[in-house]
N, C-alpha and C positions, 0 to 999 in steps of 0.2 A: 528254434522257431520262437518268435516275440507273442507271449500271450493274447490267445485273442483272434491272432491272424490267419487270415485264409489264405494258404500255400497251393498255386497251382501248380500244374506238373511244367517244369524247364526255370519254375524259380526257388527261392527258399535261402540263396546267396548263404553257400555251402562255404564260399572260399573269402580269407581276407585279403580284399585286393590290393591293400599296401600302395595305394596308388600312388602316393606321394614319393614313393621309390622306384619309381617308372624314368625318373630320369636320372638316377647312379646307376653308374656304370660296374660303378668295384662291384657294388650291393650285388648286380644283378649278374656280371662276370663270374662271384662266388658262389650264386647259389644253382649256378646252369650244372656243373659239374656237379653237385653236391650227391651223395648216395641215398639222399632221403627224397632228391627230387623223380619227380615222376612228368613224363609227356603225353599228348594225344595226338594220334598222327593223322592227318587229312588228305585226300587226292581225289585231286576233283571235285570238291566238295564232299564227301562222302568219308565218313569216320573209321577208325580200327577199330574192330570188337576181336574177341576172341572169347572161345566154349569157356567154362566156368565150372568144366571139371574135368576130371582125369578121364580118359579114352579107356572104355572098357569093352571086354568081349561079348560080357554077358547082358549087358545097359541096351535095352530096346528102345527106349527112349530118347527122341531126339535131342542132344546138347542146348543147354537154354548158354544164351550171350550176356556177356560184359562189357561194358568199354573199357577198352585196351589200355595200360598204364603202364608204358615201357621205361626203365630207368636211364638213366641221365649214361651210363656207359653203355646201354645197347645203343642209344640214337647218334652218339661219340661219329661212327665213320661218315654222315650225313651230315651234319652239320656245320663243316666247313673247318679252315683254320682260326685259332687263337689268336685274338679278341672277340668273343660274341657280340659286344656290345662296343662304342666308339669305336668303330674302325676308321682305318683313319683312306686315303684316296687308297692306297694298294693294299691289298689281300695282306693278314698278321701284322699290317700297325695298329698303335694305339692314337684316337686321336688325342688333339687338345681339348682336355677338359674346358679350357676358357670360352670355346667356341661354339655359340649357343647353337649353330646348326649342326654342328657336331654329338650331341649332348645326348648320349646312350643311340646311337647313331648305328645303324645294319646296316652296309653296302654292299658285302659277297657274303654269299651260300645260301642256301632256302629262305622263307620267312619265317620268323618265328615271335610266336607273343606269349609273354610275360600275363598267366589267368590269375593269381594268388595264392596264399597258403592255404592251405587245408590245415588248420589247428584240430590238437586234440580234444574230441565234444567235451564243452562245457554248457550246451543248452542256450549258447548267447550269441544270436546270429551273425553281431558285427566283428567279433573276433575278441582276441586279447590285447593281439600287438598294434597299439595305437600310436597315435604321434604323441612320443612325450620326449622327455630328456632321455631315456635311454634307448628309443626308437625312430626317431625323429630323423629327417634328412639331415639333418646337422651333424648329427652322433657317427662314428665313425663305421663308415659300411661294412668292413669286415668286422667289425665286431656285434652288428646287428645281425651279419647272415649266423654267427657262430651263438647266438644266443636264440632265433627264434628255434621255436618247437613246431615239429610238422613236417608238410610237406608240397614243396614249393611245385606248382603244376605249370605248363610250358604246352602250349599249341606248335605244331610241326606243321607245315605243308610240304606235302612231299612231290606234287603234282607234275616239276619240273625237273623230276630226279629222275636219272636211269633208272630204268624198272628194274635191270638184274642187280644195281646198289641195290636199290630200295629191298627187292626181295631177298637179296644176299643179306641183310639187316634184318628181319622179319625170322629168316629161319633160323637166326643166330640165337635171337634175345633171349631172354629169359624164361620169356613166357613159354616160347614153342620148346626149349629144351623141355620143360615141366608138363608135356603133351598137349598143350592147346592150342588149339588151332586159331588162326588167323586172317582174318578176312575183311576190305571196305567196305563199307554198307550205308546205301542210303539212309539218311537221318529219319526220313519222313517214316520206312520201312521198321526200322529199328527202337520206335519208339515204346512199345508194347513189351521192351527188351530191358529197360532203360527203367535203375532205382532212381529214386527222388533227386539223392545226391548228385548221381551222373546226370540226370539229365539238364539240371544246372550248370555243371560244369559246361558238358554240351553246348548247351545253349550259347553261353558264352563266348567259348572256342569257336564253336561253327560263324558267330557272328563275325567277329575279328579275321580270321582267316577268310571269309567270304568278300569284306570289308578290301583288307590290305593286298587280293586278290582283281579284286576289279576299279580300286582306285591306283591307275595306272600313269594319268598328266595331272597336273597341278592344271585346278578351274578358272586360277589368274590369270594364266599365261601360256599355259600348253606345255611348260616344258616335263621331262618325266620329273615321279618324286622318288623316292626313298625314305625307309621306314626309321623312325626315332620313336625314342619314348617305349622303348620294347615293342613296339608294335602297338602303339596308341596314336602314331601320330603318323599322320604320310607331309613330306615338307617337299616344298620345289629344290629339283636340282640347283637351279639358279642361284641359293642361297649360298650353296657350298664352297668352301674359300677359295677355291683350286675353278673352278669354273669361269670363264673367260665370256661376258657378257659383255665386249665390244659392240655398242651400236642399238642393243636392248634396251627396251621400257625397262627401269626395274616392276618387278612382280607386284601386285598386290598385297603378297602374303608378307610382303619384308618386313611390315609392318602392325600392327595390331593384332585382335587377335581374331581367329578368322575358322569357322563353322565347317570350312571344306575339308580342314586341317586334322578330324579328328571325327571319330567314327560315330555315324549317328544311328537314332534309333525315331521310325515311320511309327507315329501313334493313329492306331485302329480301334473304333469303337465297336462293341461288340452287343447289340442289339436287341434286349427280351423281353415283349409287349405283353401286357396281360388283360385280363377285360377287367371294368369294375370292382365285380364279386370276386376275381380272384380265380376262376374256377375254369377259363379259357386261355388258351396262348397263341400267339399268329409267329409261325412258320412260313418260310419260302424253301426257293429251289430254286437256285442257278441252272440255265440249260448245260452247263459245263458237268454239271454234277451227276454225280452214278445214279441209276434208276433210283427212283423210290425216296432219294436222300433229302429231308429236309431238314434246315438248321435255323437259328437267330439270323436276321439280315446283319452286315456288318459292312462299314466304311471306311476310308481313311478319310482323317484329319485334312482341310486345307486350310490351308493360308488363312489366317484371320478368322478360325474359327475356334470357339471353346469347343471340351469334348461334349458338352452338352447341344450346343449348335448343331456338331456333325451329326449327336442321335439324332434329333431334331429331321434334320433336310435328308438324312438318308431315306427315314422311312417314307417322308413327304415325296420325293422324287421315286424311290422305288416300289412304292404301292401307295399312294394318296392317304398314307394314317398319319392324322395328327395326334400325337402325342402327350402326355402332358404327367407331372408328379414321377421327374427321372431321379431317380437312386439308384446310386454306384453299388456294386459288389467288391469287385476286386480286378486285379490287372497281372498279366500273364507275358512274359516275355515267349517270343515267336521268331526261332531262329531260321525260318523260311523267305527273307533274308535276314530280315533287321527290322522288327515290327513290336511295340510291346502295346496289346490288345488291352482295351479296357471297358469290362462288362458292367452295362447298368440294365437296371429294370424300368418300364415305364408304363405307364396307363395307355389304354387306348378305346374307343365303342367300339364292340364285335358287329354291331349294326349298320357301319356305315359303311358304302359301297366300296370295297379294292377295287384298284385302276395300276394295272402295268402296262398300259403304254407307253408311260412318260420318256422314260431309257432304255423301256426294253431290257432289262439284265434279267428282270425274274423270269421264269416259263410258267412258277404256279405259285401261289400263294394264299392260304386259310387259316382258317381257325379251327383250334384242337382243345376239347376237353382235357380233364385233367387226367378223368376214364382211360380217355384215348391213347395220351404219353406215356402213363404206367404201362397198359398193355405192350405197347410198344416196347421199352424198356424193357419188358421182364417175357419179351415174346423169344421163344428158342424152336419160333419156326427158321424157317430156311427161307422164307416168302413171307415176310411180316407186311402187316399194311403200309407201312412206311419206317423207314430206316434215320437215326439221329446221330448225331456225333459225339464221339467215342467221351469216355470222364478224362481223357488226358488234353482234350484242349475244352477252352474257357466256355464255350458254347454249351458245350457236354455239360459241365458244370451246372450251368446258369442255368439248363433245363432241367438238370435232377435235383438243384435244390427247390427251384419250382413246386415240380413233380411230384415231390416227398415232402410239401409243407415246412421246408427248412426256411424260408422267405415268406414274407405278405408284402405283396408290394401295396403304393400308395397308402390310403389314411382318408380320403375323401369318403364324403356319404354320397350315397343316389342323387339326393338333390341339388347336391355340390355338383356332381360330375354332368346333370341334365343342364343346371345353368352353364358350365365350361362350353357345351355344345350347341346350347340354343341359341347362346345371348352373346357367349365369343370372352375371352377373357385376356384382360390386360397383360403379358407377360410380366413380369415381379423384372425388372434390374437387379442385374445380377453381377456384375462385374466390371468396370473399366476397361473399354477395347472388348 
């Protein structure tokens, strides 16, 4: 982790993603089988964990969970035939490397994506193995896979497999031989399960697989795509040399480079107002939400706006507060689907009237001492006055550094913040577009 920085739980970029080697084939062909690589298997969205210790008679204690990390020869009979990567139109060729629609190219057997190394800790987030002369796409691919250290980690989806394959695989591997058991589990469920590390990986995995799972046509044209780039990229069939486009537009995608083509990530602003003094915070509640639960209002990002705009009109349209003195915290990848949330702080007067009619989303919405939060927090009733979101998402965060004077947001005086309100204040330009 980089001095300094604030790691929330699903980031911390555990693995070097070697991106640049997303599209060799040998590279990526060598290190699928390799003995040091490890998978994560998905169905349905929903991840493999397994107990995290040995089955005992005596052990009253329920088994705490792992995410599952099966090696490259348990997932062997799922995976399909050889070539994993370039295949070429039939099942066991290789394609033509020349052929840029070709180019680390999956056509038969489940999907699978290419997460990065797991290197051995040196305390240096971005890894060791960089692009240089001896790692470089240029450098000769087998000889890269047989030089890096580590362990190359690979997303399965198994969703569209025989269940008796799938579970004839599961009872076989490694794991369950060594007594542990094995089981899918929702992400959302799981999270409380889930070290630092994993949940990174997770994060990752869940995104891509969810990704190359529901982008199914190409946005230019309609026709199906197919996965390249280990699973970073979905391309039009249309491209494929072997496809007979008599009488067809060509695709839009033939050409330049193009957004639909490669897996995105929806930015959420993640919303925590305070009063003047520092001493109150304004909380809502979605009518969607469990009794009693109130968290930070939060948005997505549209079209043409900064992320300070979207804090801006969220709270404006969903309770009438304007806002003002927004500082960033920090930003949290959200593999529910594809979201990386980004919390700031901002000013607000506790004084001036909430109004949720506008949209309608919220059901309640106040203001909470600081009194209030702690208790809450550190209540180990069964029936607290009100209920907050967990430390493992960004929300949770944003209100116990709050809570526990880990933050002071703003920097205005009284008199400052009475002119903002009386008299109206210019917005400062801030950015082009």
């Amino acid at each position: 982790m980089a001095s300094g920085a604030h790691t929330n739980f699903f980031a911390g970029l555990p693995l070097n993603r070697l991106a640049w080697l997303r599209t060799s084939h040998p590279f990526l062909n060598a290190i699928v089988t390799s003995s040091e690589t490890r998978w994560v298997l998905f169905k349905n969205g929903n991840f493999l964990m397994g107990s995290d210790a040995e089955p005992s008679s005596e052990s009253v204690k329920p088994k705490s969970l792992i995410l599952a990390r099966l090696t490259s020869e348990d997932v062997k009979p799922l995976l399909g035939s050889e070539p994993y990567f370039a295949q070429g139109k039939n099942a066991g060729e290789l394609a033509d490397s020349t052929v840029a629609a070709l180019e680390s190219a999956r056509l038969h057997g489940p999907p699978i994506a290419f997460l990065g190394l797991l290197e051995p800790d040196t305390g240096d987030r971005i890894g060791n193995v960089l692009p240089s002369s001896e790692f470089s796409a240029k450098a000769d691919p087998a000889s890269i896979a047989a030089r890096i250290k580590g362990s190359p980690f690979f997303a399965l989806d198994v969703t569209k497999l025989d269940k008796a394959e799938v579970d004839q695989v599961l009872h076989a591997c490694s794991l369950a031989k060594r007594g542990r058991s094995l089981e899918f589990i929702d992400g959302r469920a799981a999270m409380g399960h889930l070290t630092q590390v994993d949940s990174a990986i997770f994060a990752e995995a869940r995104t891509l697989v969810d990704w190359n799972s529901r982008i199914r046509y190409c946005a230019g044209c309609g026709s199906p795509v197919y996965s390249q780039w280990a699973g970073w990229k979905r391309s039009c069939s249309s491209l494929l040399p072997w496809t007979d486009n008599t009488g067809k537009e060509p695709c839009p995608t033939a050409t330049g480079l193009h957004n639909i083509t490669f897996p995105r990530t929806d930015p959420v602003v993640i919303a925590v107002v305070v009063s003047p003094d520092n001493n109150k915070i304004f909380l809502g509640r979605n009518q969607r939400w469990p009794p009693k639960f109130y968290s930070a209002l939060a948005g997505f990002v549209e079209p043409g706006e900064s992320l300070e705009d979207a804090f801006e009109r969220e709270l404006w349209e969903e309770a009438a507060v304007k806002v003002w003195n927004i500082q960033f915290h920090s930003s949290q990848p959200w593999p529910f689907p594809a979201n990386i949330m980004a919390g700031f702080y901002a000013i607000a007067d506790p004084d001036v009237p909430i109004k949720l009619d506008l949209d309608n989303e919220l059901e309640d919405a106040k203001w909470y001492t600081r009194e209030e939060v702690l208790a809450a927090l550190n209540s180990q009733e069964n029936d607290p006055a009100f209920k907050l979101p967990p430390r493992n998402a960004l929300a949770g965060v944003l209100i116990r550094d709050w809570a526990h004077g880990r933050v002071v947001v703003g920097g205005k005086s009284q008199s400052e913040v009475a002119h903002h309100i009386d008299e109206g204040e210019t917005k400062p330009f801030r950015n082009f577009f």
